[in-house]
BALO-267307 format. One line per 5 residues: number of its first residue (from 1); their letters; for each residue x, y, z of C-alpha. Coordinates in steps of 0.001 Angstrom, whole numbers, always signed. Example, Ala and Ser with C-alpha at 12.3 -4.5 7.8 and 13.67 -1.06 7.14 Angstrom:
residues 2
1	AS	+12300/-4500/+7800  +13670/-1060/+7140;
//
This chain:
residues 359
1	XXXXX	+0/+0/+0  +2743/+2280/+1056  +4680/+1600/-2408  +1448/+2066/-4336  +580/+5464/-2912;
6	XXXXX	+4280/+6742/-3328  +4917/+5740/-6641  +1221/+4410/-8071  -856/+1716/-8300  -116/+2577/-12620;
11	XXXXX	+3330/+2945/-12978  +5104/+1213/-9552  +6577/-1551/-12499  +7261/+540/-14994  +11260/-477/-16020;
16	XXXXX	+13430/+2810/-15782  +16431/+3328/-18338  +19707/+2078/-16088  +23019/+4416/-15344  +26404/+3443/-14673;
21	XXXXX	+25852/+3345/-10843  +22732/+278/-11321  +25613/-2568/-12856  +27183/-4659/-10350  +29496/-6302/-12369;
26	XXXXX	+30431/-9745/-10291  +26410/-10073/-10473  +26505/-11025/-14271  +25349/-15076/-13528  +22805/-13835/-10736;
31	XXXXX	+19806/-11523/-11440  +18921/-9501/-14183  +20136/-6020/-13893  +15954/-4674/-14074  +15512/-1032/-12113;
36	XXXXX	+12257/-455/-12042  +9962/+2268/-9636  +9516/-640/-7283  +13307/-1158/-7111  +14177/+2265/-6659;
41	XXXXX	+11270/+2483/-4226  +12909/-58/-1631  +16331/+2122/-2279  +14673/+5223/-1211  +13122/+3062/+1828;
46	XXXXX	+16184/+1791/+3056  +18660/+4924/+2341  +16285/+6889/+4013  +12952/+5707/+5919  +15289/+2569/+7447;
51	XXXXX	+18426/+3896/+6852  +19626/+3082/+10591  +18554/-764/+10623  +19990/-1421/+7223  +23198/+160/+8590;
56	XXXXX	+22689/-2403/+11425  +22282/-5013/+8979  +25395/-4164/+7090  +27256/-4369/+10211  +26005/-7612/+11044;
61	XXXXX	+26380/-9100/+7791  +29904/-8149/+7232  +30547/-10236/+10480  +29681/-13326/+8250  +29996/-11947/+4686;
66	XXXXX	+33385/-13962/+3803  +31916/-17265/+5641  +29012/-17163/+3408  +29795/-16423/-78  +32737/-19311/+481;
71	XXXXX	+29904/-21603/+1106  +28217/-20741/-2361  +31251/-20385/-4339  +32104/-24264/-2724  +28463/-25358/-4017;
76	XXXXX	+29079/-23455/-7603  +26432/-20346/-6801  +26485/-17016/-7212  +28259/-15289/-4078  +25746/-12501/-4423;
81	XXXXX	+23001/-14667/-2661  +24260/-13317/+297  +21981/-10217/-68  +19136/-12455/+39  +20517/-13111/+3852;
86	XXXXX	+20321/-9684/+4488  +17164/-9431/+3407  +15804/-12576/+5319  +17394/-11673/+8565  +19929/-9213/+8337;
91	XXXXX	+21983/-11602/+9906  +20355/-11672/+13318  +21702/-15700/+14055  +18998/-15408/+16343  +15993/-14130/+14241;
96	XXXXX	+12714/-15388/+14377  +9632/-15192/+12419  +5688/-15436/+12817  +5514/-17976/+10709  +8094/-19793/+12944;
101	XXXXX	+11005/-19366/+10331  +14501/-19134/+12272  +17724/-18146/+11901  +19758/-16222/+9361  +17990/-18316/+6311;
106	XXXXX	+14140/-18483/+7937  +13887/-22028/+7714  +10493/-23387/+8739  +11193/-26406/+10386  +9583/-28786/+7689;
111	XXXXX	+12066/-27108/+4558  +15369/-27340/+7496  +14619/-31035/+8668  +14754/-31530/+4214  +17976/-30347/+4263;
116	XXXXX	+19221/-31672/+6998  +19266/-28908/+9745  +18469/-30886/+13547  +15735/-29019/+15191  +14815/-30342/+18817;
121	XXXXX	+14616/-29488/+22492  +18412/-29002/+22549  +19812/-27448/+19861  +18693/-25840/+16393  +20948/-25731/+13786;
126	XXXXX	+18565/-23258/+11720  +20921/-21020/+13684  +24014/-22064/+13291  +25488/-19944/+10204  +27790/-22528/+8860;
131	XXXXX	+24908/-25731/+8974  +22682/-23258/+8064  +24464/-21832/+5203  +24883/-24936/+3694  +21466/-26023/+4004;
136	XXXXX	+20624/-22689/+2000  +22883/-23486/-666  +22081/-26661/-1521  +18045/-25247/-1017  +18885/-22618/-3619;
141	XXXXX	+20896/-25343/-5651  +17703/-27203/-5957  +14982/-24508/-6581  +17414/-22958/-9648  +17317/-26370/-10823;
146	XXXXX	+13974/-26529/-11184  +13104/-23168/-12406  +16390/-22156/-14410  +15937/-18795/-12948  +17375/-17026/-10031;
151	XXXXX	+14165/-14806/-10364  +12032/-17284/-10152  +14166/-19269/-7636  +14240/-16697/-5159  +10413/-16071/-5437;
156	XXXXX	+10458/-19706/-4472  +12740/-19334/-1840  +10112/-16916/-213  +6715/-18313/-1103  +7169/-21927/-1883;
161	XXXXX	+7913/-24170/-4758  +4532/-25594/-5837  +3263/-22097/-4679  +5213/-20926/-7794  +4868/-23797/-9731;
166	XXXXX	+785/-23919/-9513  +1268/-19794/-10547  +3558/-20950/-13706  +826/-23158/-14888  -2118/-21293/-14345;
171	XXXXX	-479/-18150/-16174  +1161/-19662/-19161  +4749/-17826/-18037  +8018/-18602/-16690  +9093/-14781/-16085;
176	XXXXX	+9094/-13013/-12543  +8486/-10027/-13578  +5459/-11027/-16111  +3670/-12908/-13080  +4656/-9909/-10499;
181	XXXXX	+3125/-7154/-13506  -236/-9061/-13305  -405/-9164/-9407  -531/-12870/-9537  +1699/-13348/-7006;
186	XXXXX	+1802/-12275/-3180  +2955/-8953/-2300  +5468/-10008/-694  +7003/-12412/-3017  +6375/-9468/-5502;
191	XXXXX	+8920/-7106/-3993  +11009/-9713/-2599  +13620/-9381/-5925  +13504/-5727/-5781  +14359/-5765/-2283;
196	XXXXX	+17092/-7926/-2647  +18331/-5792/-6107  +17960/-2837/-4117  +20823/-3914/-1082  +23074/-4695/-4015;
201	XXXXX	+22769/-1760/-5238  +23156/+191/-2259  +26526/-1799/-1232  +27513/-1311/-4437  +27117/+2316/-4400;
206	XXXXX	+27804/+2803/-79  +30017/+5808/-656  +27463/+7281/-2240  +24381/+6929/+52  +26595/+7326/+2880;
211	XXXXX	+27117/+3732/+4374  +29984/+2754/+6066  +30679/-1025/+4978  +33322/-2027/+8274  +36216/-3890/+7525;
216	XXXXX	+37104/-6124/+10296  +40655/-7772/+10768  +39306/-10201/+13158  +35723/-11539/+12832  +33970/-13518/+15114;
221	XXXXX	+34320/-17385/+13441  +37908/-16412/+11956  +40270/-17979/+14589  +37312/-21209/+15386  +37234/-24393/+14572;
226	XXXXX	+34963/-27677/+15365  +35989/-29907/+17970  +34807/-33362/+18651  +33142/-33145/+22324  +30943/-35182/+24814;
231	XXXXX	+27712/-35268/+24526  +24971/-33573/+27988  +29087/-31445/+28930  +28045/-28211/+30585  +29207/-25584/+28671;
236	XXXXX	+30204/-23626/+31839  +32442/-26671/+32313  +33761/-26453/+28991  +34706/-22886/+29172  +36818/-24070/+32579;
241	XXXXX	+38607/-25917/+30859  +39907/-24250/+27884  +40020/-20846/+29568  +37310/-19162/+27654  +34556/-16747/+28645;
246	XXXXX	+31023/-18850/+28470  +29342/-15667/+26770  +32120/-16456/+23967  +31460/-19936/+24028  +27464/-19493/+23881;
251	XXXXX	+27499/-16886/+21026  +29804/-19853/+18684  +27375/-22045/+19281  +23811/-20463/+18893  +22322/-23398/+17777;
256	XXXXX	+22579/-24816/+21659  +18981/-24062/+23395  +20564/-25286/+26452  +24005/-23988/+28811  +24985/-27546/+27643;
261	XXXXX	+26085/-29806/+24777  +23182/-32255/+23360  +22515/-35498/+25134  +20565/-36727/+22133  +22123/-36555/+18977;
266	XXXXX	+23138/-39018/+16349  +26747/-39640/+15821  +29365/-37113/+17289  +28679/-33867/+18349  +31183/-30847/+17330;
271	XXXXX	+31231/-27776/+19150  +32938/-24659/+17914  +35801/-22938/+20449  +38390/-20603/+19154  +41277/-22076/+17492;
276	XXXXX	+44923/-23198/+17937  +45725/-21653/+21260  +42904/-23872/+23452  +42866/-26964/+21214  +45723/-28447/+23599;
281	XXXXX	+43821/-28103/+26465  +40678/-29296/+24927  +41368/-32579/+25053  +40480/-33234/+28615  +36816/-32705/+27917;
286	XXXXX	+36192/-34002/+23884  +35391/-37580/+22916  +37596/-40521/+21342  +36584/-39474/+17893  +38795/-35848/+17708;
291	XXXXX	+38084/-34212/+14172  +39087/-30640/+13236  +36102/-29886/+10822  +33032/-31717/+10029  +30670/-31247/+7686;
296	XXXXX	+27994/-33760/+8472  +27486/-35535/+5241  +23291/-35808/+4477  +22049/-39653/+5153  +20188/-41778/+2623;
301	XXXXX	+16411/-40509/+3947  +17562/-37275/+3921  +18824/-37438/+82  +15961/-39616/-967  +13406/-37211/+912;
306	XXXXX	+15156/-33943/-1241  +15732/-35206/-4510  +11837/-36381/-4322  +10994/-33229/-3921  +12887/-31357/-6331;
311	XXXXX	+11986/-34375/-8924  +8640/-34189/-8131  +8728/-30081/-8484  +10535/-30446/-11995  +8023/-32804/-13075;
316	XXXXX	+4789/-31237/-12303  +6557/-27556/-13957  +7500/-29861/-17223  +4881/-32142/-17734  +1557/-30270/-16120;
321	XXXXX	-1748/-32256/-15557  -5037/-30940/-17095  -6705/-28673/-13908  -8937/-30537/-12569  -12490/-28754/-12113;
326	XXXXX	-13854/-29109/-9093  -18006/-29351/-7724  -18064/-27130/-4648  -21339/-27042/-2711  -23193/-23445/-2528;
331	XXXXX	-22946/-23994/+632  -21249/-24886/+3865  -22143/-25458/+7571  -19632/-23919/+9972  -19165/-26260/+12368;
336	XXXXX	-17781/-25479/+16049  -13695/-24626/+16096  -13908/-24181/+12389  -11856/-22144/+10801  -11771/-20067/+7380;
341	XXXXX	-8121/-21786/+6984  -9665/-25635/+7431  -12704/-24653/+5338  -11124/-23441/+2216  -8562/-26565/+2635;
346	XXXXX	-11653/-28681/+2479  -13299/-27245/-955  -9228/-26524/-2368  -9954/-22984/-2363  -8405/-20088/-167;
351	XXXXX	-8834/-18149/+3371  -8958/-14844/+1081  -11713/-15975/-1391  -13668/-17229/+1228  -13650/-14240/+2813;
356	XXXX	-14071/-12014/+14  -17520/-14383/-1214  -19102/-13967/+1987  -17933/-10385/+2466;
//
């Protein structure tokens, strides 16, 4: 509404002629270099309306920047999906959602368990930035595969594959900006690429809107590394032993829910404590199995349980079924602790046309 009334309902996706100062060069491989009104819109917004919490995000995300886009550039993706980080979370480890999405990627717990993020009573690796990383790479791996577009991928990312997928189908077109022109998809998902073209633009151009990109010698996961350790160890314990502050120790591990290491978790549990220095002295509290790095590899049910998805996703984009036309009564009788939400799942319709048919 906001965007609509400062721009226009009319002209808010009208494409704008580029300058210099739009082309981000290193983005070539990533998204299409569009500016539109609603682009510029969400540059206006956060260089001026939210200037001070995208500095905060800058400052947060530069604490990670380097750990992240090595992560892509190891899965063969475009560094620059970094911004859509900023834009998810900007970088709060800790961030959570209404929808119950956590961490620096938002993973609902359904689309983390998929890609192999642990999510119990003790820990939640949704916001751990390395496990968490990952998991978004190989998420974003998977949607580009199926949609051959980073547009389209990241419009995904925010509302949902078969979301997408049913929009694709119904429309007769494979281009974001087509589908987002006709309002036929959410608001949200609508300005999500803008918003994300918009923070690369703005880093690109910091001097010029006045941002102050820091450049840290020594960030806070530079000098860690993953340690094999018992599992149900109080951390407080831990810190003892190596000679480290237990704030320290809590804010490397952010995935722990608990003052403690996991007393349920399969195979061996790796906790990350600053490097080199401590290692010696570690080895009074970790287990038999001592490994600097680990990168859990996924198990069979977790492969089989992704690539069914994404095969599944590919096939219903490539080879769509007829729509199938659907009876609906005229009428409906509300039971008690109904909702509009379990109605419209009934009938396959939604909470919003419901509404809008009985006004």
């Amino acid at each position: 509404v906001a965007i609509k009334q400062a721009v226009g309902a009319k002209d808010i996706d009208e494409e704008l002629t580029p300058t210099p100062e739009d082309q981000v060069p290193y983005a070539r491989n990533f998204l299409k270099q569009k500016k539109t009104k609603r682009m510029q819109f969400w540059v206006e917004y956060f260089t001026q309306k939210d200037r001070a919490r995208f500095q905060r995000f800058l400052n947060n995300g530069e604490e990670y920047r380097h750990h992240i886009e090595e992560v892509f550039v190891q899965h063969g993706l475009p560094k620059e999906l970094y911004f859509v980080g900023l834009i998810e979370s900007g970088y709060y480890l800790g961030a959570r959602s209404h929808a119950a999405a956590v961490g620096p990627w938002q993973f609902i717990p359904g689309t983390g368990k998929r890609y192999g993020l642990a999510i119990s009573k003790e820990l939640d690796e949704r916001q751990d930035l390395f496990k968490a990383s990952r998991a978004a790479a190989m998420y974003f791996k998977d949607l580009h595969n199926i949609f051959s577009s980073w547009e389209l991928a990241l419009a995904a990312y925010n509302a949902g594959e078969y979301g997408i997928i049913r929009r694709i189908l119904k429309h007769g077109t494979r281009d974001f900006y087509v589908l987002s022109k006709r309002k036929q998809l959410p608001s949200e998902t609508i300005n999500y690429v803008p918003k994300v073209l918009a923070a690369m633009h703005i880093v690109n151009n910091a001097e010029k809107y006045g941002f102050n990109i820091p450049k840290k010698k020594n960030r806070l996961f530079d000098h860690t590394e993953l340690r094999a350790i018992k599992k149900n160890l109080p951390l407080n314990v831990i810190a003892n032993k190596i000679d480290v502050d237990l704030a320290l120790l809590k804010k490397l591990n952010p995935e722990l829910r608990n003052p403690r290491t996991p007393r349920y978790f399969a195979g061996t549990y790796y906790l990350r404590v600053p490097k080199s220095k401590y290692s010696y002295r570690l080895i009074e509290v970790e287990s038999d199995d001592n490994v600097a790095a680990h990168n859990r590899p996924e198990s069979r049910k977790q492969v089989v349980r992704r690539t069914a998805a994404v095969e599944h996703a590919t096939e219903m984009l490539n080879n769509p079924k007829p729509i199938e036309v659907i009876s609906r009564p005229n009428f409906h009788k509300v039971k008690r602790g109904e909702t509009l939400i379990s109605i419209s799942r009934k009938y396959k319709t939604s909470p919003r046309q419901l509404a809008s048919l009985n006004r």
